[in-house]
C-alpha positions in Angstrom: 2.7 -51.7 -1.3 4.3 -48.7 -2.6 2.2 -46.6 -0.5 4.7 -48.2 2.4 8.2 -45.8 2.1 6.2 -42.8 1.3 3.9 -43.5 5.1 7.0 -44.2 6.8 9.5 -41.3 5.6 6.2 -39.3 5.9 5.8 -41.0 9.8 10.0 -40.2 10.1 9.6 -36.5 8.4 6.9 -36.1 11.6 9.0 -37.4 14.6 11.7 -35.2 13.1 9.9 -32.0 13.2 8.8 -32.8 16.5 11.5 -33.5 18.3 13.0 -30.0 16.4 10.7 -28.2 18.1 11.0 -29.4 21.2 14.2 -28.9 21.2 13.7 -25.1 19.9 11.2 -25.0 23.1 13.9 -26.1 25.3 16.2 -23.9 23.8 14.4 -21.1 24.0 13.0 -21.8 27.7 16.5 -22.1 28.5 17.6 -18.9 27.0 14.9 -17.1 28.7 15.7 -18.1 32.0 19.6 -17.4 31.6 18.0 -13.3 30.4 15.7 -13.9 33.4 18.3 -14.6 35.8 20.3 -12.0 34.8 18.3 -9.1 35.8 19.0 -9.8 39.7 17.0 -6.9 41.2 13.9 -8.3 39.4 11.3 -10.7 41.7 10.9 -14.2 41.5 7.2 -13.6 39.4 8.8 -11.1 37.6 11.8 -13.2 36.3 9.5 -15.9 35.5 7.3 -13.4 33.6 10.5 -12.1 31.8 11.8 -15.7 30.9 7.9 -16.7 29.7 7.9 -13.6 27.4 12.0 -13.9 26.4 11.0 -17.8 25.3 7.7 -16.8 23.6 9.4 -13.6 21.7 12.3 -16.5 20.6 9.7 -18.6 19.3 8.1 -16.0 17.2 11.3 -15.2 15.7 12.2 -18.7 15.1 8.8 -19.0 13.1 9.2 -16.2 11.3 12.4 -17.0 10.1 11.8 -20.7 9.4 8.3 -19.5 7.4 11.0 -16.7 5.3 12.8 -20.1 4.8 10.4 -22.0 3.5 8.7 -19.2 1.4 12.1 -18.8 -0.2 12.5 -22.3 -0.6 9.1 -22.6 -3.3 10.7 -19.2 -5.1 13.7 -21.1 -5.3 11.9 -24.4 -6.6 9.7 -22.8 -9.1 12.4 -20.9 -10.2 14.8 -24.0 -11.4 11.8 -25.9 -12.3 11.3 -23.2 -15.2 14.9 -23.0 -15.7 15.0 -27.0 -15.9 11.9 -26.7 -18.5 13.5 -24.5 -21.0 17.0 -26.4 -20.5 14.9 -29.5 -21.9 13.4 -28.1 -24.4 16.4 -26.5 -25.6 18.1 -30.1 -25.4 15.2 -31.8 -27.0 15.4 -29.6 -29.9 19.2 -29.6 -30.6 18.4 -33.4 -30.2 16.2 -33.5 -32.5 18.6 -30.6 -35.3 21.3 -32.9 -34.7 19.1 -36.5 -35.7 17.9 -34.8 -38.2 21.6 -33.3 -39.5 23.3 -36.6 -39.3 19.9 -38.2 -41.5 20.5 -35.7 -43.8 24.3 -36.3 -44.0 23.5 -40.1 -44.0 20.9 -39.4 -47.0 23.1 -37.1 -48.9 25.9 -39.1 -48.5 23.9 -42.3 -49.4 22.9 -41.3 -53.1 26.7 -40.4 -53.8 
C-alpha cells in the first residue's frame, strides 16, 4: 500500500514533464514562425523550412541547457550529501565528548 503515493507522484511527475514539453514545442513552433515570418522576401516552403529548423535549433538548445541543469543538479547533490556526512559525524562526536564530559563531571562530582 505504500507503493500507492510513490506510483502516483511518479504518474503526476510524468504528466508534468509532458505537458512541459509540449508546451516548449509550442513555444518553440511559435517562435519559429514569428523568425519565419519575418524574413518577407523568403517563399512560402522556404519560411516553413526556416521556422522547422528555428523550432528544432530551440529545442536543441532547450535540451542542452535543461541536461547542464540537471548535470549540475547531482554535483550539487553529491556535494551536500558529503558535506551533510561530515556535519554528522562531527555532531555525533561532540555528542558523544559532551555525554561523556558531563559522566565524568557527574562521576567526579559523585565521589566528593
Amino acid at each position: 500500500m505504500n507503493d500507492r503515493p510513490n506510483e502516483t507522484a511518479a504518474g503526476l511527475a510524468r504528466i508534468e514533464g509532458y505537458l512541459m514539453s509540449q508546451a516548449a514545442l509550442r513555444q518553440a513552433r511559435e517562435q519559429g514562425e514569428a523568425f519565419a515570418r519575418a524574413l518577407t522576401w523568403l517563399g512560402a516552403g522556404e519560411q516553413e523550412e526556416i521556422s522547422r529548423r528555428f523550432a528544432e535549433h530551440h529545442l536543441d538548445l532547450r535540451k542542452e541547457m535543461l541536461a547542464a541543469t540537471v548535470a549540475r543538479a547531482e554535483e550539487l547533490k553529491a556535494e551536500y550529501t558529503q558535506r551533510y556526512a561530515c556535519l554528522r559525524r562531527r555532531a555525533t562526536g561532540l555528542a558523544l565528548a559532551a555525554f561523556a564530559l558531563c559522566t565524568s563531571a557527574l562521576l567526579f562530582l559523585s565521589r566528593l
